[in-house]
C-alpha positions in Angstrom: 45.6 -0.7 -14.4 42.1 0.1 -15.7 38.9 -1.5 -14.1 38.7 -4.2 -17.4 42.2 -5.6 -16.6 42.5 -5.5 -12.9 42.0 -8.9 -11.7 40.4 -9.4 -8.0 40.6 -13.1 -7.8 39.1 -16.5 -9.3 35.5 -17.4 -8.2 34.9 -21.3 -7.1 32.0 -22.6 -6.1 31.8 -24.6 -2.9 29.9 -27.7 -2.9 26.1 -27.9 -2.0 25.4 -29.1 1.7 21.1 -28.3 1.5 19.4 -25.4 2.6 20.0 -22.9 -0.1 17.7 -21.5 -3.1 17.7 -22.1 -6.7 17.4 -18.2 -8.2 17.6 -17.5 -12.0 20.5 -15.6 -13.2 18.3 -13.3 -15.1 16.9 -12.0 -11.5 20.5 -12.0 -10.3 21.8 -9.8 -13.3 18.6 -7.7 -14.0 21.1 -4.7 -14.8 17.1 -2.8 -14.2 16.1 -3.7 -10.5 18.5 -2.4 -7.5 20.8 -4.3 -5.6 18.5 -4.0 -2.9 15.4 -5.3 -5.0 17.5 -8.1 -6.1 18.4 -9.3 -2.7 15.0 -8.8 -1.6 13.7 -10.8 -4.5 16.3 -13.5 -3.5 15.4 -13.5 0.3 11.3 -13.9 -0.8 12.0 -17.0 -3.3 13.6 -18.6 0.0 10.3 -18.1 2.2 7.9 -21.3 2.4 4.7 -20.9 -0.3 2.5 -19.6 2.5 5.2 -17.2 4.2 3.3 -13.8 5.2 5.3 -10.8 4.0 5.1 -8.2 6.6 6.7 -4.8 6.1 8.8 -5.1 8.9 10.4 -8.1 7.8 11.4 -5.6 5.0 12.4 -3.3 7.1 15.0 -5.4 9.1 16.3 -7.7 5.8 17.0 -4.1 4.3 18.3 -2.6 7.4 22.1 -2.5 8.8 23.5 -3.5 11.9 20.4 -4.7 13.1 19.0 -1.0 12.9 15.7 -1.7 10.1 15.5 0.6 7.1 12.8 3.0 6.9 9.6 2.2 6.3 9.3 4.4 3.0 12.4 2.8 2.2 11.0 -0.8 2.2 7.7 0.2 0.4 9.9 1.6 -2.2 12.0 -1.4 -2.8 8.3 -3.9 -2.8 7.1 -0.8 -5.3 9.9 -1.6 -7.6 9.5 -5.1 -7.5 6.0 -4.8 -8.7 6.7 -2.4 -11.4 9.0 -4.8 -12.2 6.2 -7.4 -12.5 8.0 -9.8 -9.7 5.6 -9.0 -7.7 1.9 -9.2 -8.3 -0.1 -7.4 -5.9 -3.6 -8.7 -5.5 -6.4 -6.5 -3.6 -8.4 -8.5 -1.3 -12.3 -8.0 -1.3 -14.7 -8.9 1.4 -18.3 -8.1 1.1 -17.5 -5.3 -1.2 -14.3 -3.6 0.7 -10.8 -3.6 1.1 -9.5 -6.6 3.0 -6.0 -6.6 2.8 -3.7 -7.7 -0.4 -1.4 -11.0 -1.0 1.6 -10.9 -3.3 2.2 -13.4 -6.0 5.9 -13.7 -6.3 7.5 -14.9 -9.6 11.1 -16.1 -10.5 10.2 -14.5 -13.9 8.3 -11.4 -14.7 4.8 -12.0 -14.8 4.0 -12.2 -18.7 0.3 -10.9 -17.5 -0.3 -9.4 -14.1 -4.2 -8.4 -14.8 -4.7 -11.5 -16.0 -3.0 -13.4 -12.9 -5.2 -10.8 -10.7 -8.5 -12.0 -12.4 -8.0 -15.3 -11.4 -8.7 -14.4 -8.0 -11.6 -12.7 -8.0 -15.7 -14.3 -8.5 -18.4 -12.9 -10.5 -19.0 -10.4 -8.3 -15.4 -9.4 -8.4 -14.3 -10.1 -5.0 -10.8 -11.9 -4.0 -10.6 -15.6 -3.9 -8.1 -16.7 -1.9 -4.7 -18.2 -3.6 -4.4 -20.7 -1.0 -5.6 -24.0 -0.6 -7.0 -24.5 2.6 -4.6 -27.4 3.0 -1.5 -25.9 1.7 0.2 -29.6 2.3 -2.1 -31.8 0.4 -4.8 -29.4 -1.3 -4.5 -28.1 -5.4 -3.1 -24.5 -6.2 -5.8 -23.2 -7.6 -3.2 -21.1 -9.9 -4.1 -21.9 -13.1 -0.8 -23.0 -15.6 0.8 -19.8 -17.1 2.9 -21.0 -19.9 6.9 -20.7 -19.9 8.1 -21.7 -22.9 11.6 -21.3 -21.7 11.4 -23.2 -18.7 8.6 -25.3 -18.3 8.8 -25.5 -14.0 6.1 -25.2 -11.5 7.9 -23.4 -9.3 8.4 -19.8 -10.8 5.3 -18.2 -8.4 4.8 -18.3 -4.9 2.3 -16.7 -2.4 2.9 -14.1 -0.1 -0.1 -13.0 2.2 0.4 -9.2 3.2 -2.5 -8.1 5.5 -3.0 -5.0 7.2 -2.5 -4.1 9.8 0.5 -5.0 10.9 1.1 -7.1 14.9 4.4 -6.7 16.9 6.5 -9.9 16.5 5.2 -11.3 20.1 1.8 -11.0 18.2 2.7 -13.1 15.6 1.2 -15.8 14.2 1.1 -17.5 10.5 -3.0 -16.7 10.2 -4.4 -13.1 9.3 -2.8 -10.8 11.2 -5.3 -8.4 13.2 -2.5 -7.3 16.1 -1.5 -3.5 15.9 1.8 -1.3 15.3 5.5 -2.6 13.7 8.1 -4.1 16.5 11.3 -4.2 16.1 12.6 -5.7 19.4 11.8 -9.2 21.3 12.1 -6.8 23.9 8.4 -5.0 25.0 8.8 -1.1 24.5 8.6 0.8 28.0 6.9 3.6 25.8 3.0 4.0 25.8 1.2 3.0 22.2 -0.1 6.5 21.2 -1.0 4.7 17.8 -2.3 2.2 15.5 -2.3 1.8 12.0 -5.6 1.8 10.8 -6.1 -0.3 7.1 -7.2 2.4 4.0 -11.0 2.9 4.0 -11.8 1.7 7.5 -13.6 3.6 9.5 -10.7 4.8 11.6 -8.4 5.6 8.6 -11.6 7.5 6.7 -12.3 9.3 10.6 -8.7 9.9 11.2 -8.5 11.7 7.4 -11.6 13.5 8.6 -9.6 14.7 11.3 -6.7 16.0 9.3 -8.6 18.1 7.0 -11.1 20.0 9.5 -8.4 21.2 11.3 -7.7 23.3 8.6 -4.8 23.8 6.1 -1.5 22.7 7.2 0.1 24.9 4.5 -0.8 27.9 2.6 -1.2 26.9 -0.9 1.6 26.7 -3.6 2.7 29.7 -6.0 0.9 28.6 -9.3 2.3 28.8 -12.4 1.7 32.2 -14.9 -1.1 30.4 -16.9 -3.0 29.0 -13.4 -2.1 32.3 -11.6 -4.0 34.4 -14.2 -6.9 31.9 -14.3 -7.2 31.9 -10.9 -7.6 36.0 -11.3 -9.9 36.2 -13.7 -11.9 34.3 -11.7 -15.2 32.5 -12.9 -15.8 29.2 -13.1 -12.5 27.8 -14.2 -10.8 30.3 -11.8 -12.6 28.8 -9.1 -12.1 25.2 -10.1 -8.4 25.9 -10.2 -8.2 28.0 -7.1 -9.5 24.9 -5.4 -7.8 21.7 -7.3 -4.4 24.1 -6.1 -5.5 24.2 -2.6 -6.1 20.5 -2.5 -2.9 19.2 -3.9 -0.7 21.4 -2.0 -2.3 22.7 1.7 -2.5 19.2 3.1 0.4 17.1 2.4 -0.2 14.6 5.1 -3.4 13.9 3.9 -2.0 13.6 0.4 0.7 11.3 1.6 -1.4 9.3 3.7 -3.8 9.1 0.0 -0.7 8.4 -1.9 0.0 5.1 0.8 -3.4 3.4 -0.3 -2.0 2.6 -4.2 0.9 0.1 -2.5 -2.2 -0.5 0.3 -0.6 0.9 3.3 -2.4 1.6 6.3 -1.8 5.2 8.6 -0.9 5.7 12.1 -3.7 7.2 13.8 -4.1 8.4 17.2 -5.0 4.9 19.2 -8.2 6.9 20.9 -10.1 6.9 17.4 -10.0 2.9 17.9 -10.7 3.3 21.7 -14.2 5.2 20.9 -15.2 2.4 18.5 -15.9 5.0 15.4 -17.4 1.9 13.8 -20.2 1.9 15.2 -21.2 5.1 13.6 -20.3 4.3 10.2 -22.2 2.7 7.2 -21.0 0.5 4.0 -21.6 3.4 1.0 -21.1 2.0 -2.7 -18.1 3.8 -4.6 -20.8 4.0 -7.7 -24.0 5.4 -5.2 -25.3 9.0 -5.3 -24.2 9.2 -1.8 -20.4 8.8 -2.4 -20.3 11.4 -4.9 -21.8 14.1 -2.4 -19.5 12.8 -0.7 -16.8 13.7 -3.3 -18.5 16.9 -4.1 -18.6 18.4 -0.6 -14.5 17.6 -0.5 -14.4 19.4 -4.0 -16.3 22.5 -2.8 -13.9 22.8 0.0 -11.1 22.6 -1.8 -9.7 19.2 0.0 -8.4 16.1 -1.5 -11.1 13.9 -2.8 -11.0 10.2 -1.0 -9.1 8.0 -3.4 -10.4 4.9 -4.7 -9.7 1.9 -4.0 -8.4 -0.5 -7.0 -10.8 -4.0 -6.4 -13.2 -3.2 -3.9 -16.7 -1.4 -4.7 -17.6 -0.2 -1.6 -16.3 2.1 1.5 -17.2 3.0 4.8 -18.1 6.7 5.4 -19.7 8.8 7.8 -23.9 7.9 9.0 -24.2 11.3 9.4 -23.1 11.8 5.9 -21.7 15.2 4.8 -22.7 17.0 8.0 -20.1 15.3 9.3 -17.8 17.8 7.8 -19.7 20.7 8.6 -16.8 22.4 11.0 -14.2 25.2 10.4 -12.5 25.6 7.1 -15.1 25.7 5.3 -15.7 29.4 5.7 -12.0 30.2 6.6 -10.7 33.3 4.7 -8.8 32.3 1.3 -4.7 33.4 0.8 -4.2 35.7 -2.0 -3.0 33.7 -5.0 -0.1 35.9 -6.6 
């Protein structure tokens, strides 16, 4: 009997006692998103309007046997949802840098996602928060996005996703300013080596530092024919090559921990970079100053990966000492042949 004949049994619905959510068959059947996006999707529309989505909430919905998924895994599944526009992410900004981000979630596709993102942000282009500040009794300061399919009020939500993250015994349902992901009620025995540090803060920009003064962690790719034989002739765009090569290829954990900052995920970093309170020797630089692009220019000249920018925010916090803060090894380390 072929799959369009066999018959597995009748489906009948049971009758409605409370506590369940109303969910669109088009999100149900969205032949486009994964099973696992579509269950996620279903699981957020249940959360309250000012329910914080943390990553290891993610983690253990997605997870099996009460063993949570990965954490690449549930960043993937949050990914699709946004490219699916179900998910709105909105970058925080607080006196010019990255604060954080809150998701909009929406029963339908979001007809205009920059447009739903410009409603949060001032003249100056800094985040506004979505909530009122009496979520009971105060106005959503969303303004009405047409449906001319189903005229509702209740196809977006608000989702507050700050970084970084707090065990659950940290938890509150405020900012969260705790440290690390906890899976357990039950404290770990193990010592806290680490701490995940937001993108841009001092401790992720010293901890990136860090990674890239200890030298290459690989030796750099084999190039194709056309960038092999540019990179021979040498010259200018030899040179240029050479190094755009050794960038993209001798530091993958630095290009992994860049690659994290588009769905704004912080980085584990050793817990003694917050201990020494690097803050304190750090400054507020504008993205758009002369400084930052020396900045950019003496990771170019090295041949690292340049700091990526952030989406909202205008400004980010480097170095006081500026580029001599760079000035160790591999700078003057000895070059692989490129064959």
């Amino acid at each position: 009997m072929s799959d369009q004949t066999e018959r597995v049994g009748r489906v009948r619905r049971g009758s409605k006692r409370g506590g369940f959510t109303v969910v669109q068959n088009d999100l149900i059947h969205n032949p486009e998103l994964s099973i696992e996006a579509r269950a996620l999707m279903i699981y957020l529309l249940s959360r309250p309007d000012d329910w914080e989505l943390r990553i290891s909430d993610v983690r253990r919905f997605l997870g099996k046997a009460g063993k949570p998924c990965g954490r690449d895994k549930a960043y993937g599944v949050v990914r699709e949802l946004k490219l699916a526009r179900y998910l709105v992410m909105i970058e925080n900004v607080h006196d010019g840098h990255f604060a954080g981000v809150t998701y909009l979630t929406f029963e339908e596709p979001a007809a205009d996602p920059e447009r739903v993102k410009a409603t949060f942000r001032n003249a100056d282009g800094e985040s506004v928060s979505p909530l009122p500040e009496n979520p009971e009794t105060g106005p959503s300061p969303l303004p009405d996005f047409p449906d001319t399919e189903n005229q509702h009020t209740t196809n977006k939500r608000y989702i507050i996703n700050t970084n970084p993250p707090s065990p659950p015994k940290q938890r509150m349902r405020t900012r969260r300013n705790g440290s690390g992901e906890g899976y357990s009620a039950q404290p770990s025995k193990l010592p806290v080596t680490t701490r995940i540090a937001e993108p841009w803060s001092p401790e992720w920009v010293q901890h990136r530092i860090n990674l890239l003064v200890k030298g290459r962690e690989r030796a750099p790719d084999k190039p194709s024919k056309f960038i092999g034989d540019l990179i021979r002739r040498g010259g200018e765009a030899g040179e240029r090559a050479r190094l755009e090569l050794q960038a993209r290829s001798c530091w993958p954990t630095v290009n992994r921990m860049d690659l994290a900052t588009e769905d704004a995920r912080g980085w584990a970093v050793p817990i003694e970079i917050f201990e020494r309170d690097v803050r304190v020797t750090y400054r507020s630089v504008a993205i758009d100053s002369d400084e930052f692009q020396t900045w950019q220019d003496a990771h170019h000249r090295r041949g690292w990966p340049a700091v990526p920018m952030p989406l909202n925010a205008t400004r980010v916090w480097l170095p006081a000492a500026g580029v001599a803060a760079l000035e160790i090894r591999n700078a003057d380390e000895p070059e692989e042949a490129v064959a």
